[in-house]
C-alpha positions in Angstrom: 71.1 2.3 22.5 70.6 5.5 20.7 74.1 5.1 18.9 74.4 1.2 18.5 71.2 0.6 17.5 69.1 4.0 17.4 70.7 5.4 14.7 70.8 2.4 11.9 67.2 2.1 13.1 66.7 5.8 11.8 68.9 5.3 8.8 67.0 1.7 7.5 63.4 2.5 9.0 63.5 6.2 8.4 60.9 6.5 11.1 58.5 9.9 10.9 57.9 12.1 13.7 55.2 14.5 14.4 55.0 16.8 17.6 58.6 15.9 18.7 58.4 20.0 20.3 56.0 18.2 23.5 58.3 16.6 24.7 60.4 19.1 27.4 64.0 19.2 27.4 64.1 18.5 30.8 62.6 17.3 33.9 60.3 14.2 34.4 57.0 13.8 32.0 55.7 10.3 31.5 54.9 9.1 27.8 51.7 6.7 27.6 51.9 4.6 24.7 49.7 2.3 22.5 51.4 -1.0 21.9 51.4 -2.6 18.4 55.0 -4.1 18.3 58.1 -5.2 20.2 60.3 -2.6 18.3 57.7 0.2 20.2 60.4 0.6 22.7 63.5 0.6 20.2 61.5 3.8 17.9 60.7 6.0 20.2 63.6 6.3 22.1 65.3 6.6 19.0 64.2 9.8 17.9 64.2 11.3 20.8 67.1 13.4 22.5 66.8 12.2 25.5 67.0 8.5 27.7 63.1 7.3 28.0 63.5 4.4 30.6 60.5 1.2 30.2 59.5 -1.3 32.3 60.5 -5.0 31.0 58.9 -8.2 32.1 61.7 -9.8 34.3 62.2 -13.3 32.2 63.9 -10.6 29.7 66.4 -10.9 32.8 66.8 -14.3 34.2 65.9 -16.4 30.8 69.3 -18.7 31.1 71.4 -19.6 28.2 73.8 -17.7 26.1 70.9 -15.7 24.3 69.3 -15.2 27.8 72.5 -14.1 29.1 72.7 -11.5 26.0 69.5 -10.2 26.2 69.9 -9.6 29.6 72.7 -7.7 29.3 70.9 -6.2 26.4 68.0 -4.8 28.5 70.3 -3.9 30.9 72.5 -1.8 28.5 69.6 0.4 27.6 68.3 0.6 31.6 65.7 -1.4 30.9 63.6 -2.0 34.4 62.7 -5.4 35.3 59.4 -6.4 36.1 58.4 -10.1 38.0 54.5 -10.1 36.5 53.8 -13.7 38.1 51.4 -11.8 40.2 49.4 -9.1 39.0 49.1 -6.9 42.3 53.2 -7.1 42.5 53.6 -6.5 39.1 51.5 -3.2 39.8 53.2 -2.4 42.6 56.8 -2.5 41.0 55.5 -0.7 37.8 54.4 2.1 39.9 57.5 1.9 42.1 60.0 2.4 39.2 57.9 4.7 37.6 57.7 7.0 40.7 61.6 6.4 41.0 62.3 7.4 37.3 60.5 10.3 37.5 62.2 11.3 40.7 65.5 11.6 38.7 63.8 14.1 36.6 63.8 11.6 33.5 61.2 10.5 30.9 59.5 7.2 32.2 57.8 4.6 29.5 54.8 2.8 29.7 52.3 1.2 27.7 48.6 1.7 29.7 47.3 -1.5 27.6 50.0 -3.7 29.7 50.8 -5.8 26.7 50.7 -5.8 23.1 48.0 -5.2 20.7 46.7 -8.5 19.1 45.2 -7.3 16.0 46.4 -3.7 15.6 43.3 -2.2 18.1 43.6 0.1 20.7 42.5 -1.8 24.0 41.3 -0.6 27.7 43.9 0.9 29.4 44.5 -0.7 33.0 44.2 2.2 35.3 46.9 0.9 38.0 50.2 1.7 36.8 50.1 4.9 34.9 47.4 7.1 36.6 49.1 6.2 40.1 52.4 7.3 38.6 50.8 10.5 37.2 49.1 11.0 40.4 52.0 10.6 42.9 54.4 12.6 41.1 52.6 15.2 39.2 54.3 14.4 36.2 52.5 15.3 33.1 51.5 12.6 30.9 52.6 12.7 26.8 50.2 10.5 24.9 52.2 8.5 22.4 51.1 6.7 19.1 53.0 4.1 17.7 51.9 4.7 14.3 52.5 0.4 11.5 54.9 -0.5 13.9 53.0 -3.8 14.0 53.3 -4.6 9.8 57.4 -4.3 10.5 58.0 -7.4 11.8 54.3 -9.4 12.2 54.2 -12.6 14.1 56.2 -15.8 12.5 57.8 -13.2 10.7 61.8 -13.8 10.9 62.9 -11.0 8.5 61.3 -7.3 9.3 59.8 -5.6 6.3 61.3 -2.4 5.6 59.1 0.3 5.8 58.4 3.4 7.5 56.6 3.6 10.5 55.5 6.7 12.3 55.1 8.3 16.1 52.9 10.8 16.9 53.3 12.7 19.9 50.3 14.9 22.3 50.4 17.6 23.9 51.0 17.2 27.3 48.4 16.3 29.8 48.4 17.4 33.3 46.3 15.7 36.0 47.6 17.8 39.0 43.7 18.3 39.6 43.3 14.9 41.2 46.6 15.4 43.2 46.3 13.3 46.3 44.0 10.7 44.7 45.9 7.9 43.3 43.8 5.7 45.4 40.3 6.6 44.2 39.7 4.1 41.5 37.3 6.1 39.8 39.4 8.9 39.3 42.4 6.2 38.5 39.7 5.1 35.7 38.9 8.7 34.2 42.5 9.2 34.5 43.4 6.7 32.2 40.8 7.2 30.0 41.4 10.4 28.9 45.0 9.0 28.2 43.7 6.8 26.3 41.1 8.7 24.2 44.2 11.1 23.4 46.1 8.4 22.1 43.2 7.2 19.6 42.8 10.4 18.5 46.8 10.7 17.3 46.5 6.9 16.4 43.2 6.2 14.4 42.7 3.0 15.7 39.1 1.5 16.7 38.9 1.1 20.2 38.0 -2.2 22.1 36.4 -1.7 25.3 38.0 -4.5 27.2 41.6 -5.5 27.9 44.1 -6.5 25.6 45.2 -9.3 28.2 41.0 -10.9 28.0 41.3 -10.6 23.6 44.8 -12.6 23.7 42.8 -15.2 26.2 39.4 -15.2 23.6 42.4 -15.4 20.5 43.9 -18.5 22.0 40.9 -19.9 23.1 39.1 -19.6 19.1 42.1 -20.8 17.7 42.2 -23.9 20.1 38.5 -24.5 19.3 39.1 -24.2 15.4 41.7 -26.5 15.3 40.0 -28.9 17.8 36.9 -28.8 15.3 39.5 -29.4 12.3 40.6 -33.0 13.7 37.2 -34.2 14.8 36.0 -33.5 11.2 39.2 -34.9 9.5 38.3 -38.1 12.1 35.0 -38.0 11.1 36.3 -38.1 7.3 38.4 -40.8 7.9 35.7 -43.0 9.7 33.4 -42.3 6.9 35.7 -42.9 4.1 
């Protein structure tokens, strides 16, 4: 990863960096991330010294065909996690079960607390299973991450990425070792988050959107389906009256 593709990523992108000195040299810390972009989890483990291992949504793995096959072995290559999210209590069962198995290797673990990307560049509700039961079970500190035009790189329908520089900001470390024990209080998984989250708007800048990015994609789709629905009944309507 970091020589195949990290470093022509830092030669064509020249990514900038601030607060690169809170990340440790060693030992497990988790990095919390906003989400803007696919290439999210090609940046940041670019400038970094060390391996920072993600979870990956399992179709990455088992899509068939040559360019399934490739991009399995892509993922793979980079130790990539797979992740079967068909089910959202498995899903958040496995992400906290690779997590808490990174971490016990004494390595960097990747996560996004939005669980999916951004769909217009906002900072959404973190979902408070994955991350703070991580945090909570190992008593790993947490780095809040922000992913800083990541999103205007390569924008949907967009074949050929616009070369720009996009940034990464990274917190100080954030350690939740009061709660120790509690990973299965939800209110404290829900404050736990939170502050995660507020620290990444801070480095960010983005608004935040009290609700989950999974529930805007769902209102998205469902405005876009009603616009175009609208479209034909009034291009029928033309038609009749013409």
């Amino acid at each position: 990863m970091k020589v195949t593709i990290g470093g022509p990523l830092k030669v064509a992108f020249r990514p900038w960096v601030e607060g690169l000195e809170n990340i440790p040299a060693e030992g497990p810390a988790i990095l919390a991330s906003n989400h803007l972009s696919f290439s999210d989890s090609f940046f940041l483990p670019a400038v970094l010294d060390r391996k920072v291992t993600f979870i990956a949504k399992a179709e990455y793995f088992t899509t068939p065909g040559v360019k399934g096959r490739l991009t399995a072995a892509f993922f793979k290559g980079v130790g990539q996690l797979p992740v079967d999210r068909s089910g959202a209590r498995g899903a958040g069962e496995a992400a906290v079960k690779s997590g808490i198995e990174v971490l016990e290797r004494g390595e960097l673990f990747g996560i996004y607390p939005e669980g999916t990307r951004s769909p217009d560049g906002r900072l959404y509700r973190g979902k408070p299973g994955g991350l703070a039961r991580v945090a909570l079970a190992t008593g790993a500190p947490v780095i809040p991450v922000a992913m800083i035009d990541t999103e205007k790189i390569q924008p949907p329908g967009k074949v050929m990425p616009k070369l720009m520089r996009p940034g990464i900001r990274i917190g100080e470390p954030l350690d939740f070792s009061r709660y120790q024990g509690m990973e299965h209080d939800r209110f404290v998984l829900r404050a736990v988050t939170d502050e995660v989250m507020y620290e990444i708007m801070k480095l960010s800048g983005q608004e935040y959107v009290d609700m989950y990015a999974t529930a805007a994609k769902r209102q998205i789709a469902e405005a876009a389906k009603a616009e175009k629905e609208q479209a034909k009944n009034e291009k029928e309507q033309a038609k009749k009256t013409q």
